[in-house]
MARMARTOR-595662 format. One line per 8 residues: number of its first residue (from 1); for each residue x, y, z of C-alpha. Coordinates in steps of 0.5 Angstrom, whole numbers, plus 500, padded with zeros to 3 digits. Layout:
N
NUM> X,Y,Z; ...
This chain:
473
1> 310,772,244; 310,780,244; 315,783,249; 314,790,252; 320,794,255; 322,797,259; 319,797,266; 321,801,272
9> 327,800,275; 330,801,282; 336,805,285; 341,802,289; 345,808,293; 354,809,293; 357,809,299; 362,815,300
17> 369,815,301; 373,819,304; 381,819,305; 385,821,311; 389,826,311; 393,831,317; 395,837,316; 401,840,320
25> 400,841,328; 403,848,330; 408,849,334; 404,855,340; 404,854,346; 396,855,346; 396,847,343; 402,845,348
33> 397,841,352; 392,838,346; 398,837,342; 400,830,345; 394,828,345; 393,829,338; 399,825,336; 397,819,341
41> 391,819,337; 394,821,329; 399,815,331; 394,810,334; 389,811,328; 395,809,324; 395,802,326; 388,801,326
49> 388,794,322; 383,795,316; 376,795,317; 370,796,313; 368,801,319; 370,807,316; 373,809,323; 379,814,320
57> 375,817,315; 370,819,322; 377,823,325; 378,827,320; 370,829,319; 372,830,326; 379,835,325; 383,829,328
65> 380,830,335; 379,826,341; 370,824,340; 368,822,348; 372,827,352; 367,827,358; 363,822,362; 357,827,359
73> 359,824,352; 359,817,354; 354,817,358; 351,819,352; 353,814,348; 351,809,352; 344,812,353; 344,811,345
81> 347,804,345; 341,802,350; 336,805,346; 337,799,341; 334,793,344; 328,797,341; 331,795,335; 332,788,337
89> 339,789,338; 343,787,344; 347,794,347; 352,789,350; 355,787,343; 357,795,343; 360,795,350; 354,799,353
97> 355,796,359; 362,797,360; 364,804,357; 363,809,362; 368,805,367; 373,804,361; 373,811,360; 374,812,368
105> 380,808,368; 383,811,362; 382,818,365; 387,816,370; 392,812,365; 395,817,361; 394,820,354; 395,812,350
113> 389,809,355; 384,816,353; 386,814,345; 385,807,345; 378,808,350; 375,814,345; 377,809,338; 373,804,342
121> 368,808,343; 367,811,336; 367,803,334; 362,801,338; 358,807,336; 359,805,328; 359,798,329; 351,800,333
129> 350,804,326; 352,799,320; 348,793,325; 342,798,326; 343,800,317; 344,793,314; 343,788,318; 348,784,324
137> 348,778,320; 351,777,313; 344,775,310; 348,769,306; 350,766,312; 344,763,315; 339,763,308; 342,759,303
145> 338,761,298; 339,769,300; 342,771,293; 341,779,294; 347,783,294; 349,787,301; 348,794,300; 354,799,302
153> 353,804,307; 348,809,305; 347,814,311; 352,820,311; 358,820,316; 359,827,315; 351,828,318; 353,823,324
161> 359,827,326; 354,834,326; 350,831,330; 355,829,335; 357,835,335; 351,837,337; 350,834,343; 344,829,339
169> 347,822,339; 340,820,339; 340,824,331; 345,820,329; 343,813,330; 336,815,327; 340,817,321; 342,809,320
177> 336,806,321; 331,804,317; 326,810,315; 320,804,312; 313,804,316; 313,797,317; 320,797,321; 317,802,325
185> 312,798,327; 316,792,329; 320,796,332; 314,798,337; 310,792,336; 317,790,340; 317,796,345; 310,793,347
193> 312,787,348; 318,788,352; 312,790,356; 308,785,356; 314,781,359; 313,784,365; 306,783,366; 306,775,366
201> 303,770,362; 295,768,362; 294,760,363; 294,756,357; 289,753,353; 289,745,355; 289,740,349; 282,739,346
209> 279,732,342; 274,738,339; 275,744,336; 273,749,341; 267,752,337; 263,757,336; 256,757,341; 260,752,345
217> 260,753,353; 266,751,357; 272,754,362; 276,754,356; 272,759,353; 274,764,359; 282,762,358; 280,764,350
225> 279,770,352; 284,771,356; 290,769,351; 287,774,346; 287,780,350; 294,778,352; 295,779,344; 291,785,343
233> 283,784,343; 282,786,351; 274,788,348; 273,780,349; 276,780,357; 270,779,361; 269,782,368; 269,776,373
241> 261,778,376; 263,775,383; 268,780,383; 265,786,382; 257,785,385; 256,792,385; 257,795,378; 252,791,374
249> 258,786,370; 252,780,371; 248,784,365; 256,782,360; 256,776,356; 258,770,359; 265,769,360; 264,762,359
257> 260,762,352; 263,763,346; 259,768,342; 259,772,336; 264,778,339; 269,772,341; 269,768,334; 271,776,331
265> 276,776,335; 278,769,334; 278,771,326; 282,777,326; 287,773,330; 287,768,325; 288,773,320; 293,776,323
273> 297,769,324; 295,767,316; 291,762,319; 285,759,316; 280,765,318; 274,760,321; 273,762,327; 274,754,330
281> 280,754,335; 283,749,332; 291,745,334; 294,750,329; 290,757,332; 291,754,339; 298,752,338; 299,760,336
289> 295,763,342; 298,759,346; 306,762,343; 309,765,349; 311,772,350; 318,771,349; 318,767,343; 314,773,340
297> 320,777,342; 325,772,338; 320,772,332; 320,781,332; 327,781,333; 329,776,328; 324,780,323; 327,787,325
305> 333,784,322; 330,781,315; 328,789,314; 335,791,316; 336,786,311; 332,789,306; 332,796,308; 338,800,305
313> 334,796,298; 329,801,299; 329,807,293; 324,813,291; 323,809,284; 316,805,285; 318,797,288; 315,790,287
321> 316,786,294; 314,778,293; 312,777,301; 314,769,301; 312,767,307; 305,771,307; 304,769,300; 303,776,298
329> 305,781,293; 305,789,294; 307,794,288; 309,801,292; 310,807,289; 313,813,293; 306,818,294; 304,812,298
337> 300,809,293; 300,802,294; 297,795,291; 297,788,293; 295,781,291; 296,774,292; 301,769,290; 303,762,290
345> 311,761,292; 316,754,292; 313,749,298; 319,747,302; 322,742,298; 322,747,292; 325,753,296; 324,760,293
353> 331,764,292; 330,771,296; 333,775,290; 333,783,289; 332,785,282; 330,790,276; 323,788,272; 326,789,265
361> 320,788,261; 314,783,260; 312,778,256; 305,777,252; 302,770,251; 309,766,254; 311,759,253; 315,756,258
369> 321,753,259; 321,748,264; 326,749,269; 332,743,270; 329,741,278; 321,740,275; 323,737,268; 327,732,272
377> 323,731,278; 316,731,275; 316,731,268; 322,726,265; 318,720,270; 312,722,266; 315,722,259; 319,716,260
385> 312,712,262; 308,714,256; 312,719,250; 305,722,247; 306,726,255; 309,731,251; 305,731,245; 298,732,249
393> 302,738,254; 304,740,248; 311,740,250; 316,741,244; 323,738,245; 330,742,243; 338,743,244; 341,748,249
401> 342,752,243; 334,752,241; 334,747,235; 328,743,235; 329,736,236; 325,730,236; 322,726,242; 322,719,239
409> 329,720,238; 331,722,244; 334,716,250; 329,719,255; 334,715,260; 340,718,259; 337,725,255; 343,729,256
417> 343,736,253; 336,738,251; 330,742,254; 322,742,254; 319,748,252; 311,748,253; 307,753,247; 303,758,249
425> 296,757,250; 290,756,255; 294,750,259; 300,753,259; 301,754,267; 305,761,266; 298,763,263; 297,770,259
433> 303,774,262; 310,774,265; 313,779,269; 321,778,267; 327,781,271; 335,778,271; 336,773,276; 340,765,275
441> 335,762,278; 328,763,273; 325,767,276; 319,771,274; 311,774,277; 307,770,272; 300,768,271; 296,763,271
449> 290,758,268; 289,754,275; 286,761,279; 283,757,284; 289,754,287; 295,757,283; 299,753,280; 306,753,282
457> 312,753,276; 318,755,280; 315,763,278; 311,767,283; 304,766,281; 301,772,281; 292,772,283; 290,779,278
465> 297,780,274; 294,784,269; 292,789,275; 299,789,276; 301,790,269; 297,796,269; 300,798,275; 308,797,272
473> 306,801,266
């Protein structure tokens, strides 16, 4: 096998910290009034229990001043705060509903309760950013087979604290957000949604012992129109003649009547919904017209969270995306060129990890080592039945150190120590390249001889790798 390296590799950025420092307060009696104020807040800060949010490092970007001195700042904040249901976030959990009253009490408090409201405050405001940047939800602790590691904070305090300063809350929060074109997508495709909320919902498609076919005539033909338009194919609403006697609507198809315009439509939407794209309006097409709004809702917000996820991964250097559950691939470079293909992923028993990596090099004409799950799940009962199993998939047996070992010697019962190598050649399912990157878990972009269904290995396979490593090299 001939190895090419190296590759492309990807950027991750640091985080930069600051420490906190305060000068001397004079003693003049211009200050007399700030100084207390000052010390209560100097003094708080000092107490601040240990927090990944950078809250001491943000005073002293702000020369140890109060943040939200005025009803106009906090409004502004909770504005802001507001603004991020847009993203799927939920203002309550930054206290937007209840910040402009505290910051009322605090004002009849005395200086210790005006502190302790702007700290909150600025809390709320850094939480909101390392949500809107990273994520809410650590990764790990709802997708077990998440191994890529959680980035640090990328955006630059010292920027947030400018445009607070300057009035411009609204730059501060977009300074956290995740600049990808496919996050804004989502994030107005929920913005339109929340708007459909309010419209409410056209009937639903009953249950049918047929598939609702084209040609076919029937009253849930008129209700199949309604639920595309609800999901964006207005153009096969059709006026209700009845309705509107005077203005020619007799001449428009037959809402009854599944037409050639409709049966496009129904295609689009299976493309969209990765269905199988026939036009039948089958259990599986119907079931997903008939989703609600609200559970779309729940679907964009949960997918704004993975592309936080994802977001801060994102660099200026060309990156590879493996699209598991859409089974697509795409190679994006930083002038926008873009390319993509299919591929085959783990079914559900056989989970792919999600992992973020650097493509190290590739390798020509590959033998594969069979992973420990497929060697013991699928080839060790078939070697056990019929030992020539190896010899015919010309599968080589060796030590954990390589040594080559031999078959018949072996207790296929109990094999212990060895691994199943497969030579290269035309049944080798890696086919003829591999795209390697480092990960625990034998991952790779690879190849395959079986292109009409892409046989799975424990690799993504990849339809048209060598298109991919004309576009790597």
């Amino acid at each position: 096998m001939n190895e090419i390296q190296p590759l492309r590799r990807w950027a991750i950025g640091v985080a930069l910290c600051l420490t906190l420092s305060h000068s001397p307060l004079g003693i003049n009696s211009a200050y007399a009034e700030s100084v207390p104020l000052e010390q209560a807040l100097a003094q708080q800060l000092s107490t601040v229990e240990p927090h990944r949010l950078p809250i001491a490092e943000f005073y002293q970007l702000h020369k140890g001043q109060l943040v939200w001195p005025t009803a106009e700042a906090v409004e502004s904040l909770v504005a802001a705060l507001n603004s991020l249901e847009n993203d799927g976030l939920v203002p309550e959990d930054y206290h937007a509903d209840s910040l402009l009253g505290e910051f009322q009490r605090s004002q009849v408090s005395g200086n210790d309760a005006q502190v302790s409201f702007d700290i909150k405050a600025t809390q709320s405001l850094l939480l909101a950013l390392d949500h809107l940047e990273r994520g809410k939800v650590n990764p790990r602790d709802v997708e077990p087979n998440w191994e890529a590691p959680r980035p640090e904070r990328g955006y630059s305090l010292r920027r947030v604290v400018h445009a607070i300063e300057d009035r411009s809350i609204d730059n501060a929060i977009a300074l956290a957000r995740p600049s990808s074109a496919e996050y804004q997508q989502l994030r107005d495709a929920l913005k339109q949604h929340y708007q459909l909320a309010n419209l409410g919902s056209p009937p639903y498609l009953a249950a049918r012992e047929e598939s609702l076919r084209p040609g076919d005539e029937a009253d849930d033909v008129s209700v199949l129109r309604q639920r595309l338009a609800l999901w964006g194919d207005a153009d096969v609403s059709v006026a209700d003649s009845s309705a509107y006697p005077l203005i020619g609507v007799q001449s428009a198809p037959n809402r009854r009547t599944f037409d050639a315009s409709l049966e496009a439509a129904v295609k689009r939407f299976q493309r969209r919904h990765l269905l199988q794209e026939d036009g039948v309006v089958g259990e599986q097409t119907r079931l997903a017209l008939n989703t609600s709004v609200s559970t779309r809702i729940d679907q964009l917000r949960v997918n704004l969270e993975r592309a936080r996820w994802i977001g801060p991964m994102q660099s200026a250097e060309p990156q590879v995306w493996v699209d598991i559950a859409g089974y697509r691939m795409h190679y994006v470079r930083p002038n926008g060129q873009h390319w993509d293909a299919r591929v085959v992923v783990g079914s559900p028993r056989r989970e792919t990890p999600i992992i973020h990596s650097t493509i190290s090099h590739l390798t020509i004409n590959p033998s594969w080592t069979i992973p420990p799950t497929i060697m013991r799940e699928d080839v060790l009962p078939r070697v056990r039945a019929d030992i020539d199993y190896l010899a015919q998939q010309n599968i080589q047996v060796i030590s954990l150190s390589g040594e080559p070992l031999v078959a018949e010697e072996i207790d296929w019962q109990r094999p212990g120590g060895v691994m199943l190598r497969q030579v290269a050649g035309a049944g080798n399912p890696l086919g003829r390249v591999v795209v390697r990157f480092p990960n625990d878990d034998m991952i790779y972009l690879h190849d395959t001889p079986h292109a009409a269904y892409f046989s799975v290995t424990g690799g993504h396979s990849v339809q048209a790798v060598f298109a991919l490593k004309a576009w790597l090299n």
